[in-house]
C-alpha positions in Angstrom: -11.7 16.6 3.9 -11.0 13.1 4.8 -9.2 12.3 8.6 -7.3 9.6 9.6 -5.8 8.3 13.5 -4.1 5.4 14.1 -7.0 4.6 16.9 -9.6 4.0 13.6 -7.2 1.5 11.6 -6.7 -2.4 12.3 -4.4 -4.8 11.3 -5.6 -7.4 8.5 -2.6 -9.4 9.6 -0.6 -7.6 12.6 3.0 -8.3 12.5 5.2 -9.9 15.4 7.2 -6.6 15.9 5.5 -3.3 15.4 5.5 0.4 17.2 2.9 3.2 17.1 5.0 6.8 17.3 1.9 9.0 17.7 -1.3 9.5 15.8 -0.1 9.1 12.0 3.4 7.0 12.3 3.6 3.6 12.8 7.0 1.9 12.7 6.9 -2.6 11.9 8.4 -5.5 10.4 7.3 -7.4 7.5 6.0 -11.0 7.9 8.3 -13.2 6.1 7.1 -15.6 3.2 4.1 -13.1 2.8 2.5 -11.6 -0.3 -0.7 -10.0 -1.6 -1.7 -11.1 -5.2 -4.2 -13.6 -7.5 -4.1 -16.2 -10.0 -1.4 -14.2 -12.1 1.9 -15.5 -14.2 1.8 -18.6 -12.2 1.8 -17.3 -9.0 -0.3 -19.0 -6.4 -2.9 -16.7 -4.7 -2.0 -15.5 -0.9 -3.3 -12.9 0.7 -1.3 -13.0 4.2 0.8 -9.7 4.3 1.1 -6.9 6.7 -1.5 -4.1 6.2 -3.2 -1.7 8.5 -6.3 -0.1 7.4 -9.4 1.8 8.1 -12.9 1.8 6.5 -13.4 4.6 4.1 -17.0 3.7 2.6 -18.1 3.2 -0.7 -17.5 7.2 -1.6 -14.8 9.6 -2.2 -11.6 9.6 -0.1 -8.3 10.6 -0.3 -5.2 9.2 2.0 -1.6 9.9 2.0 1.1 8.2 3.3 5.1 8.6 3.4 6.2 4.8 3.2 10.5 3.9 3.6 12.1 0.3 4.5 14.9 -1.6 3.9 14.5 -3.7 1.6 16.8 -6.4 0.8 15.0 -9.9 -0.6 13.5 -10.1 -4.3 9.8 -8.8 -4.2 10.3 -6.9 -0.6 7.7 -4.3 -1.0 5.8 -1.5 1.2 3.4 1.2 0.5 -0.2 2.3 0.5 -3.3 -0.4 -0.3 -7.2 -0.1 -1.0 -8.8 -3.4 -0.2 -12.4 -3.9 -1.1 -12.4 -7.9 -0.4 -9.4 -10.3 -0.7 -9.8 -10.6 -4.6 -10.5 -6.7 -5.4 -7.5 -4.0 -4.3 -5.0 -1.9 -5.4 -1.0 -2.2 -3.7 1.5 0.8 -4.3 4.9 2.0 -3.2 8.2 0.8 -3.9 9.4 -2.8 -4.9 12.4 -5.0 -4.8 13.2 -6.5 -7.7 16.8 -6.4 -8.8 16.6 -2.9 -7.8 14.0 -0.1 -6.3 10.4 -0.3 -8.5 7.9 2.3 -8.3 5.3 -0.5 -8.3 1.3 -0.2 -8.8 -0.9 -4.0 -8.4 -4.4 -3.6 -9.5 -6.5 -6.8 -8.4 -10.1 -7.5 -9.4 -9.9 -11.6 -9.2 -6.3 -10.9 -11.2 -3.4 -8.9 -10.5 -2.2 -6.8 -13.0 1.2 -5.4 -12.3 2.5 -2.2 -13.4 6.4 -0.8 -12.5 8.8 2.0 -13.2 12.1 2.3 -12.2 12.6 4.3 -8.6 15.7 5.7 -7.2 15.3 5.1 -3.6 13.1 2.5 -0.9 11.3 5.5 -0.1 8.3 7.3 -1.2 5.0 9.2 -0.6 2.2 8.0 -2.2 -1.4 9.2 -2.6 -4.9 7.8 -3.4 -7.7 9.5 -4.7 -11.3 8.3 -5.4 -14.0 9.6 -7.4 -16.8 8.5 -8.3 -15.3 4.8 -8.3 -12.3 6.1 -10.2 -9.3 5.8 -7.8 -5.8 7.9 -8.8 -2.7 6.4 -7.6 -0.7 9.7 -7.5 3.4 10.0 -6.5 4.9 13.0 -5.0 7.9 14.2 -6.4 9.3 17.7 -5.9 6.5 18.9 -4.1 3.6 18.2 -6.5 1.9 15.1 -7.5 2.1 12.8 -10.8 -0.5 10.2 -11.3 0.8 6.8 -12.4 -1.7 4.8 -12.7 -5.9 5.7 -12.7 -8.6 2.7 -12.6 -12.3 1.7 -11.7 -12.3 0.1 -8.1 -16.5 0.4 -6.8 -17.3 -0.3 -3.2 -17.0 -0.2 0.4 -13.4 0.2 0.8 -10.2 0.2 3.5 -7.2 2.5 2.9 -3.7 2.5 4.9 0.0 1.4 4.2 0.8 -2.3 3.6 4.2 -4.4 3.6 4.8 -7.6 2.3 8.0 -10.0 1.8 7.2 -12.8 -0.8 10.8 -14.3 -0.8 12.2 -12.9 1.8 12.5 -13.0 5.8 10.5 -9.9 6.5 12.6 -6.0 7.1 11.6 -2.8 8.9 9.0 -0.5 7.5 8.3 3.4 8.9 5.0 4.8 7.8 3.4 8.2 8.5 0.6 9.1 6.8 -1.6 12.4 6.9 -4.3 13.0 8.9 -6.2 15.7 7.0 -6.3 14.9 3.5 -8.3 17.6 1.2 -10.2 15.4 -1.6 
């Protein structure tokens, strides 16, 4: 069983409006012109967005979260993130991009994106690790389908993450569980 609180996470980058409502929601809004990704398609490196974490260790943990926002400017995006260092972590949850994205970014020096279409800005998202094997899982209908499975060894921070690469910044609710069987 892995727990989480609000009092054990910290802000990589806090934002300039944010409100904690209890132990596991926190309510925030994005930092404009901010972004987490490497050396991919182009794109300059930047690792300046919103996330709010809390150290995990190098074993086996599981986290949940249920991410929503508003999101209105091309590559608006929000959900759950694993950070070992700032070139080696894993981004989920839902992206804007000409419409909703289930979106997974996988980073070990380059990010590697992976999408599927999503119906709605809002989902709840899991991570499992294992061995060094970390599941991103989605819930749907009350169970949970993996979408994406990969290798990512080391001490490690989990929590929820926004970021606005294009855009001005928008609101963000997160609540995430704190009891999470492994």
């Amino acid at each position: 069983m892995t727990k989480y609180s609000l009092d054990d996470m910290k802000w990589t980058r806090e934002p300039e409006r944010w409100t904690r409502l209890g132990d596991s929601t926190v309510a925030w809004t994005s930092s404009p012109v901010s972004d987490f990704w490497r050396h991919t398609g182009g794109v300059a490196p930047k690792h300046d967005g919103n996330s709010l974490l809390t150290p995990v260790g190098a074993g086996d943990f599981a986290f949940e979260a249920d991410v929503t926002g508003t999101l209105t400017d091309q590559y608006d995006q929000f959900g759950v993130f694993v950070e070992i260092d700032e070139q080696t972590w894993i981004k989920a949850g839902i992206e804007f991009d000409g419409g909703f994205w289930l979106s997974t970014v996988a980073t070990k020096e380059r990010s590697d994106w992976a999408r599927e279409r999503a119906e709605v800005a809002a989902v709840a998202l899991r991570l499992l690790r294992h061995d060094d094997t970390v599941q991103v899982l989605v819930g749907e209908d009350g169970s949970w389908r993996m979408i994406r499975e990969l290798t990512l060894a080391g001490p490690a921070r989990v929590g929820v993450y926004s970021c606005a690469p294009k855009g001005e910044g928008f609101s963000i609710l997160a609540r995430f569980a704190t009891e999470v069987e492994e």
